[in-house]
Every structure is written in C-alpha cells, then in structure tokens.
N, C-alpha and C positions, 0 to 999 in steps of 0.2 A: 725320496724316502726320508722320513724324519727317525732318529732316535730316540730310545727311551731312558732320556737322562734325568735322575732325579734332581740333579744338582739345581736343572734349569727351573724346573716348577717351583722347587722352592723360591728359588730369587725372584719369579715372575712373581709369585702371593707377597714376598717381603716389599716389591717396589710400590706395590700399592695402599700400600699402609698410611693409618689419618689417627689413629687412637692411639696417643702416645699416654706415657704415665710419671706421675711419680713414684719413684724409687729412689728410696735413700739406702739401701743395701750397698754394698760395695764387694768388688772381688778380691777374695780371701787374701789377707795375708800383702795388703797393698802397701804396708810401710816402706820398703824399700824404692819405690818411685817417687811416695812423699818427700822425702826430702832433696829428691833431686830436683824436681816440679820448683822448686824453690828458686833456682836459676832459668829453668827453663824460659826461654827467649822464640825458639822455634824459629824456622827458615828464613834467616832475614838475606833479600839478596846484599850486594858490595858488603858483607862480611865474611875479612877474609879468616880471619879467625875460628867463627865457626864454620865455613865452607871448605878450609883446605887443610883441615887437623892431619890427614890422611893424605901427603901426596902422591902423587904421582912420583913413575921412576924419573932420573935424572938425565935419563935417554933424552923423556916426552918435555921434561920440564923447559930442556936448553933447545927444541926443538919449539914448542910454544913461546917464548922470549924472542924470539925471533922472526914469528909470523904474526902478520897483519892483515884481516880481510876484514870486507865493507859486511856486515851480514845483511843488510836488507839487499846485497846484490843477490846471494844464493841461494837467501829463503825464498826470494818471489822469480826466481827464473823459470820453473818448473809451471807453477802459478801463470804467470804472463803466457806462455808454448800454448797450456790448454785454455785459455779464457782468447785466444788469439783467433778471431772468426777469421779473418784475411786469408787463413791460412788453407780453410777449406778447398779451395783451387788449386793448390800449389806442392802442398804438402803430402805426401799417402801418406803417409805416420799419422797425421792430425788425421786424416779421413780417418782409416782404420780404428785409431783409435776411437773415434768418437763413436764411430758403426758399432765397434762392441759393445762402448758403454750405453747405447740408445737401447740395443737389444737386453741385454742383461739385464734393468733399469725398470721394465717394464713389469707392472705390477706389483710392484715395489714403493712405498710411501716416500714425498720428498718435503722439505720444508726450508725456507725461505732464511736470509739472513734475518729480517725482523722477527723473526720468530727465535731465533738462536739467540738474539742479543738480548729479548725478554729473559727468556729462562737462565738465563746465564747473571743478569742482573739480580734477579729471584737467589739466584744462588749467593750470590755474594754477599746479597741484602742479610741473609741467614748468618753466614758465615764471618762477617765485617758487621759487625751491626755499629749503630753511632755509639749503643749503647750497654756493651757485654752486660752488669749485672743486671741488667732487667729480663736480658734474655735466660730461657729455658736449657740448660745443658744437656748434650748426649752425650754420653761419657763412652766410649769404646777403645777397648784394647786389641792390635792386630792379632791375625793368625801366625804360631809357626810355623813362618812359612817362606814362601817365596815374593819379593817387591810387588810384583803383577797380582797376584793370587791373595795377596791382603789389598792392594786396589781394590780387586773383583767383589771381596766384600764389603769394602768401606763404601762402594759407591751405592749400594740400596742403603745403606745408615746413613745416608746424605738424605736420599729419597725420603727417608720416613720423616724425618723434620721438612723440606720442603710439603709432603704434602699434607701435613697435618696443617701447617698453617705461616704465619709470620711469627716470629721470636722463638724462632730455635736457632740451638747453635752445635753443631756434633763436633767435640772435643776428641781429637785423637791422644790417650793415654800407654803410656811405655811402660807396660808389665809384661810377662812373659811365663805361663806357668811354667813351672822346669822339665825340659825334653829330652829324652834319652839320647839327642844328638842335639850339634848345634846347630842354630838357627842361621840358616843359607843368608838371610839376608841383612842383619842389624849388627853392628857391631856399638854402634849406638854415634850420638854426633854432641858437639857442643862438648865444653867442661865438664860437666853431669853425663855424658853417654846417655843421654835419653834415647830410647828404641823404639818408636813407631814412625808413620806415614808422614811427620812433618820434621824428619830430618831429611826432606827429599822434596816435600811439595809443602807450599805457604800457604796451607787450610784454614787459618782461622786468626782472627788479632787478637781473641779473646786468650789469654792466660791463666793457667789453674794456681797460680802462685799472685794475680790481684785479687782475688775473692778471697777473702779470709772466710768467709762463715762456708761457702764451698768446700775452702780446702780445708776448713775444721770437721765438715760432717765428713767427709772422706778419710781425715784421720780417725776420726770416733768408731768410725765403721771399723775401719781394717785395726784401732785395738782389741773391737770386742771381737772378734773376727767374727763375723756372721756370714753369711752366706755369700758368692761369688758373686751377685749380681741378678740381672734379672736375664730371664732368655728371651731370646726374642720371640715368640708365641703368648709369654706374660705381654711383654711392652707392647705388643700387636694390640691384645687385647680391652687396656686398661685405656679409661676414655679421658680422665683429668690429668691435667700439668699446672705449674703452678710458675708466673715469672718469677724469675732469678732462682728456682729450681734446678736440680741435677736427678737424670735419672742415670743409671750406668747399665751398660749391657754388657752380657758375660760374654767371652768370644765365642765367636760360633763352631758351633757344634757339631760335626760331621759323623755320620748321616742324622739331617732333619727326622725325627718318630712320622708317622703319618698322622699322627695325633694333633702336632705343634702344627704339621703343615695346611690341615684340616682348620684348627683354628685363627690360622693367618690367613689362608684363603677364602674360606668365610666372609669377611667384610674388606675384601681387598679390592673388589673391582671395580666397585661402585667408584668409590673416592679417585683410585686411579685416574678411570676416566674423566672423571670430575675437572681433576690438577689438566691431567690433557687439554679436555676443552678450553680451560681458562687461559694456556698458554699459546692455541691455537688462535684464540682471538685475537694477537698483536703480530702477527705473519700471516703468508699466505700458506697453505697446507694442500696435498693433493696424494693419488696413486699414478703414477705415470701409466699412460697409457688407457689410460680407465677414468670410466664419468667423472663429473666431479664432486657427487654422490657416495661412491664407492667409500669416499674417505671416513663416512660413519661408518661402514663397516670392517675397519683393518685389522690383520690380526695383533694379539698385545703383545706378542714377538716385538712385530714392528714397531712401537710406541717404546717399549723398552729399548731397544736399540737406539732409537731416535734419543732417550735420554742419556744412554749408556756412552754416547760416539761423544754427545755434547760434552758432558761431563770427564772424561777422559782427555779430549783437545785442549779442553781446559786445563788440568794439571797438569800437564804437558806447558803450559804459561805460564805455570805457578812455579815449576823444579825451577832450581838457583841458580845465578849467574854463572857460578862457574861450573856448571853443567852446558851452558850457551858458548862459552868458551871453548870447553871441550869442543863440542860441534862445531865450531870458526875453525879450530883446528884441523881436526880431521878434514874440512871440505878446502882448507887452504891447500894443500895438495893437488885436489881438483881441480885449484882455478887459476889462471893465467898474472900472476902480478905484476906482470910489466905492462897488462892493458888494462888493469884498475880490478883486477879482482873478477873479473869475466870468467864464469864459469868454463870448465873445457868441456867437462861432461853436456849430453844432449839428451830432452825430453822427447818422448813420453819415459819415464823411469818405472821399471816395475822395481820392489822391494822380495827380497826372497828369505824366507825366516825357516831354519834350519834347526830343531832341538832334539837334543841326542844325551849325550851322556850319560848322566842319571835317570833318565823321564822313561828307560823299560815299561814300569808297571802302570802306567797312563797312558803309553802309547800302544792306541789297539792295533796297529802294522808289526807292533814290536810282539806284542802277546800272541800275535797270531804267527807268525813265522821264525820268532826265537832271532831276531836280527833287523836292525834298523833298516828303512827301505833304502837302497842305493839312489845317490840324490841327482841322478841322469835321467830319476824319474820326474824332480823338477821340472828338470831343462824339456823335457818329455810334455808334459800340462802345456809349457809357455808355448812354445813348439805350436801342437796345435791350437792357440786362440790365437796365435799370428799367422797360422794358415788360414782357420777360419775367418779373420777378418781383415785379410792383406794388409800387416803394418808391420812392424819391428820395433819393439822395444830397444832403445839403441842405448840406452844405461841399465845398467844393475848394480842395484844397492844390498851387501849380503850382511846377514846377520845370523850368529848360531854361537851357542855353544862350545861349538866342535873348531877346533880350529883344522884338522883336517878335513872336515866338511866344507869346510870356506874354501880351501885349498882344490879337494875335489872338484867342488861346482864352477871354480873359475878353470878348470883344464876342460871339463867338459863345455864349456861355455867360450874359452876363446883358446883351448889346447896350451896353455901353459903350465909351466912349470914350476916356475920362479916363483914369485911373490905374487898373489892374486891380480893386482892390479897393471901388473909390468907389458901388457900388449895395448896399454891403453891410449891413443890415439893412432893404434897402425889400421891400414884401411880395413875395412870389412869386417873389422874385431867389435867387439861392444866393449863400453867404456863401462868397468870395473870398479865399484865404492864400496869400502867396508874401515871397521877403527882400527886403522893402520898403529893407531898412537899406542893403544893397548896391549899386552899382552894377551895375544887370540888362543893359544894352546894350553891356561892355566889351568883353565874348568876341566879339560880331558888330561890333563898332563898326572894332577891329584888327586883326579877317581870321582869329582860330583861337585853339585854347588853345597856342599855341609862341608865340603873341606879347605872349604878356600880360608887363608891364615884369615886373624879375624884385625890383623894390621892392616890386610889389602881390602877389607869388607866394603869398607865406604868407597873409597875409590875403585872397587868395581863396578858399584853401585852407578857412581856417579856417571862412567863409560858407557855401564849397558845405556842410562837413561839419555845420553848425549846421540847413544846410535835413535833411538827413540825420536828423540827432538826433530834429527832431520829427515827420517822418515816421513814425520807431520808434515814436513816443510818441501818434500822434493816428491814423492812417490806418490803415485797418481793409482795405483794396482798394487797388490802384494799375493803371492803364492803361501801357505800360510798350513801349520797343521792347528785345528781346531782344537786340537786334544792339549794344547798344551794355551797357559793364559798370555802369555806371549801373542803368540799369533791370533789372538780373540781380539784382545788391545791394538796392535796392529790393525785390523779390521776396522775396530772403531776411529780412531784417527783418518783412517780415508775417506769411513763413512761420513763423517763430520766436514773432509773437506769437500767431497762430494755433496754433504746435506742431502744424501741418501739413505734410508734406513733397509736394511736385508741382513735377515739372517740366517738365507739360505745357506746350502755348503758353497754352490757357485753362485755368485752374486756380482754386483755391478761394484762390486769394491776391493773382494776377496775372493780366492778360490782356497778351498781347504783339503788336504794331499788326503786325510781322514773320510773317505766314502760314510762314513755312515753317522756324522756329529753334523750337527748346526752350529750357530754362533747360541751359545745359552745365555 
C-alpha cells in the first residue's frame, strides 16, 4: 500500500528541476546575517576553535583524553563480515543474512560504485568549484526546524543546480524568520553564531563575505527590504542565470498550493531523467531480479532515492572531525584495546531508531491510539525477519530520543536492567551500542527537542550526528519509523551502502514500524 503524502510529490517535482533564474530579491529584513557572513569561515575540519565552542561535559571530556582507537579498524569491520564470500559455508548469520537481503532486493533498482563516484564528483564540481565568482549562486536559508528535516530540504536545492547544468553553487545562508518557539536545532557555530547546514556539514568553499558585489546586492536588497525571496515554483520556472550571479530562495513553505506544485511538476521530468541517463552512463545500472531492460522503466521513487542515499552518505563525510572523534569514542568501548582496537561487537548489526518525545502529532501510531507504540513491538519485526530467514542479528546499535526507550528495548532485547549495554559479551545475549558518552534522558527529561538549553544545542547536535556516523559505518539493516526524518536518513545511508535504491516500507535496507508511509 502506498500513502498519500503530499510532502513526497512535492520533492519528487522539486528534484527534477533544470530552469533556474535570476533573482536579485532577497529575504526580508536579512541585515542581521550580513554582517555576520563577514567572518563566516563555515566547517573547517582540525579547527578546534570553531568545532568545540560548545563542550562536552567533563565526564566525556576526561573519558575521551584518554581513549585511543584505530578508526579504520571499526569503520570497516561490519564492511569486511558482509563483503566476506568464504563465509557462505560456514557462517548461518552471513547465509541468513544474505537470504533476506537477495529476497527483499528484488525489484528494486541497484547501481555500481562507478556510478556513485561520478555523481558524487558532479556534486563537488558544483559545490568546490576552481572557481567561486564565476559560478552561479543558490542562496537558501534552512527550515525551523529540526537537523534532518532542513537536510531533507537542502538536498533537492542541491538537485536543482546539479541538474540545471555545471556552474552552480547552493550557498547555505543563516537567517531564521522569528518563531514562536525556539529553534530545536541552531544555536548557531563559529564567533558569529551563524545558523544553518554548514555549521555541521562542509557544503561549499565558496564564501558570502569573498564576493563583494554579492554581498553588496544582498545588502541593497535587505535595505530596501523587498520582498523574501523567490519561491520555489518562481525558480522552478524561470529559464535564465547569469555567471557570478545570485539567485536566493525563500524557505520553504509548508503546505506546497497545488498551484506551485503543478507548475514545478510541469517541466520536472523530462530533465530529470535527462540528469539520470547522463550519470548512468559512467556505471553500471540495473533492477534486481528483472531484465536488464526493465531499467528504462523504474519508478522516480527509485531514481530519487538513489540520489537522495548518495547525497546523504555524502554529508555524512563532510560533518567535522570532532563529530569522528565522537564516534572513535563511543565505539572505543566496544573494542578490545589490549588487541589493537579489535572490535568486540559482531556483524551482521541491525540499527534500531526510536522517536518519541515530542513527535505525538507526526506520529500516526501516536494520533491513532493517544500513546507511543511499546517498543517490544521492535524486538517483535526483528523477531520475525530472523525467523523468516534463519540468522541472528548478533549486534544492536540503538538510537532515540527517549532515553527510557533505550533503556526499555535493551531489557527487552537482553532482559536487563542496568545500563543498556551491561550483558554485553555474556553468552546468548546480543551485543548492545548506543552514545554511552551523552547525556541519553536530556530530550525527555525537559519535555522536547525546543527545549534543550541553547548552551548544550551544538553539542547535541554534534552526538546525535556521531550516533549518525557510525550507523553509516557498521549497520547493514535498521528498524526505522518513516514518519519521522531520522529514520528516512537512516534508510538512505544503508541504501547507499548497499547501492540499493527502495522506497518501500519493507525494503532490502529499512523496515519502517509506520504501516502506511514510504521512504518520501
């Protein structure tokens, strides 16, 4: 069964957008960014200056000063288990595992590392150019919102410059029109607190403060105060850019008119496919299980996916060193350091993502029975895809919100008590990962993510992203609600290291607790 989400349609029309414009408008009232833009430097890794404005507690600090692991041991452990053929004979795990993922898999679009490495160069080409002012600006400001859920939007305002052409370049800009609450996720980074996507992820070398005659028409604009910007249904539209141009878009807008959406979808597919074919050309491409014809025919689900998992994996590359750190930490726990860092935990690792607190009025299990689902019904899903495919997930990597949720699903999961992880190498138990290093009860402790101090903003920030990191890097599956951008991103990261695209509810990557959503 599919949903009928309007969220999804719109993004499918935005990703295939080729007619971009100029606009010189600007959104209202943008002086107050201007002169921070003036400093702005944006995510440089090995600085520690702008990456640890916001420590961590004194707990994690002296706990981190004190561990040392190899990362390329623990990033590729997980990696080597399933890429490991020998094992087919030997191992049920690897069988099982693989059984499911052969079955699930089918019918399903997949594509090649040559193909990932092209579009991925495309992107950078964009974004890195040799030569900022000649390229084309996309000026965008994030949603208020949540880290993932201005992701989810930033990543079609990538698409729309990649597929118009070569010489763009989409500039993440830190405004915030003012909200009757605060904003869950910026507290802002650097000297200047600047507040968007690139105090977290290294999007672009271009800088709004080398361009003088840029950053003159952006001030002209926001004296005479003219209008916010342009929407996205104008910039869909408009067919001329001009290099060393700037066009800005207004943030987006919830709910899309049928009007806007009508005129973005309009000339969206053609081009789409266009960009598709051209990056299909430098990989191999196919549907598992199916002719090798079938591939003309897939659905743009799938082709958006496929760009949506790439593009995600990616920033996931980009977040900062001491987001990597994070991650060396927390799995330094995990691993053996008198035998060099040797993982303890064992593959295949399922990831299990848990969102609760504030997410009631998005979550349709919550709108429908006035109460979160008890998360036994997790343990419940896993349960049977290891019946049905005789294996065992013998790690679990948990991430939520809730720190009682963590807490539940490891007593259901290996009947304790104590600290999530505390049965972890006794026999027949499953080995238990989550950020030990963090504070896991903050989010539920002070009622939602708008109220977390805006002292601990960044450094939450920077934890959820490190839980993040090694999700990419160890979990081969995740259980996931759809309903929430968490577990959508999750998705895509598997799907990426799979280089499988599905955006089923059950899929060869994700299973999602939400009966009635897709991956949008």
């Amino acid at each position: 069964m599919e949903p009928c989400c309007s969220c999804r349609n719109f993004f499918l029309a935005v990703f295939g957008v080729i007619n971009l414009t100029v606009i010189s408008t600007l959104i209202f009232d943008f002086s107050p960014i201007l002169t921070k833009y003036q400093m702005y430097t944006g995510v440089i890794e090995n600085t520690p200056d702008d990456l640890d404005w916001a420590p961590a507690t004194s707990a994690v600090r002296r706990e981190e000063e004190n561990v040392k692991i190899d990362r390329s041991i623990w990033t590729r452990h997980s990696l080597d288990w399933w890429e490991n053929e020998r094992l087919n004979g030997t191992d049920l795990n690897w069988r099982g595992r693989h059984k499911m993922h052969d079955k699930l898999k089918t019918g399903n679009l997949w594509f090649d590392e040559n193909l990932e490495k092209y579009f991925i160069s495309k992107l950078e080409d964009h974004q890195f150019p040799a030569n900022c002012s000649k390229n084309h600006w996309i000026a965008y400001q994030p949603m208020d919102s949540g880290l993932l859920s201005c992701v989810h939007v930033f990543t079609p305002v990538l698409m729309m410059g990649l597929v118009k052409g070569n010489e763009y370049t989409v500039i993440p800009i830190g405004y915030f029109v003012p909200a009757l609450h605060e904003n869950p996720t910026y507290d802002g980074c650097g000297e200047s607190k600047d507040k968007h996507l690139g105090c977290f992820f290294n999007l672009t070398s271009c800088r709004i403060d080398e361009d003088q005659v840029r950053y003159g028409a952006l001030e002209n604009r926001s004296r005479s105060r003219q209008s916010r910007g342009d929407t996205w249904a104008q910039f869909a539209s408009e067919r001329t850019s001009a290099p060393g141009g700037l066009s800005v878009l207004r943030n987006w807008m919830w709910p899309p008119t049928g009007f806007d959406k009508g005129r973005i979808a309009a000339g969206s597919r053609k081009p789409k496919v266009q960009f598709w074919n051209e990056v299909r050309k430098h990989g191999s491409v196919g549907v598992h299980g199916m002719p090798h014809e079938s591939v003309e025919h897939i659905w743009e689900a799938q082709m958006e996916f496929a760009f949506s998992s790439m593009i995600s994996s990616w920033m996931m590359r980009q977040t900062s060193s001491r987001v990597k750190e994070i991650a060396d930490t927390i799995m330094a726990k995990y691993s053996d350091a008198s035998a060099g860092g040797i993982p303890l935990w064992k593959a295949p690792v399922l990831t299990v993502h848990v969102r609760q607190t504030d997410k009631a009025w998005e979550d349709p299990y919550f709108q429908k029975y006035k109460t979160y689902r008890n998360v036994s019904s997790y343990a419940t899903e896993m349960n049977k895809l290891e019946s049905r495919f005789g294996f065992k997930w013998q790690s679990i990597f948990l991430i939520s919100d809730s720190g009682s949720a963590i807490e539940s699903l490891a007593q259901v999961l290996n009947n304790v008590t104590e600290s999530p992880d505390a049965a972890n190498g006794q026999d027949g138990k499953r080995f238990i990962m989550y950020d030990w290093t963090d504070d896991k009860d903050m989010i539920e402790r002070i009622g939602g993510h708008n109220k977390i101090p805006e002292d601990k903003k960044y450094s939450a920030q920077e934890h959820f992203l490190a839980t993040l990191y090694i999700i990419q890097k160890i979990s081969d599956y995740a259980i996931v609600q759809y309903s929430s951008n968490v577990g959508r991103f999750i998705s895509e990261l598997i799907g990426a290291r799979h280089r499988v695209s599905c955006a089923d509810r059950v899929g060869p990557n994700a299973l999602s607790m939400d009966y009635y959503w897709r991956h949008d």
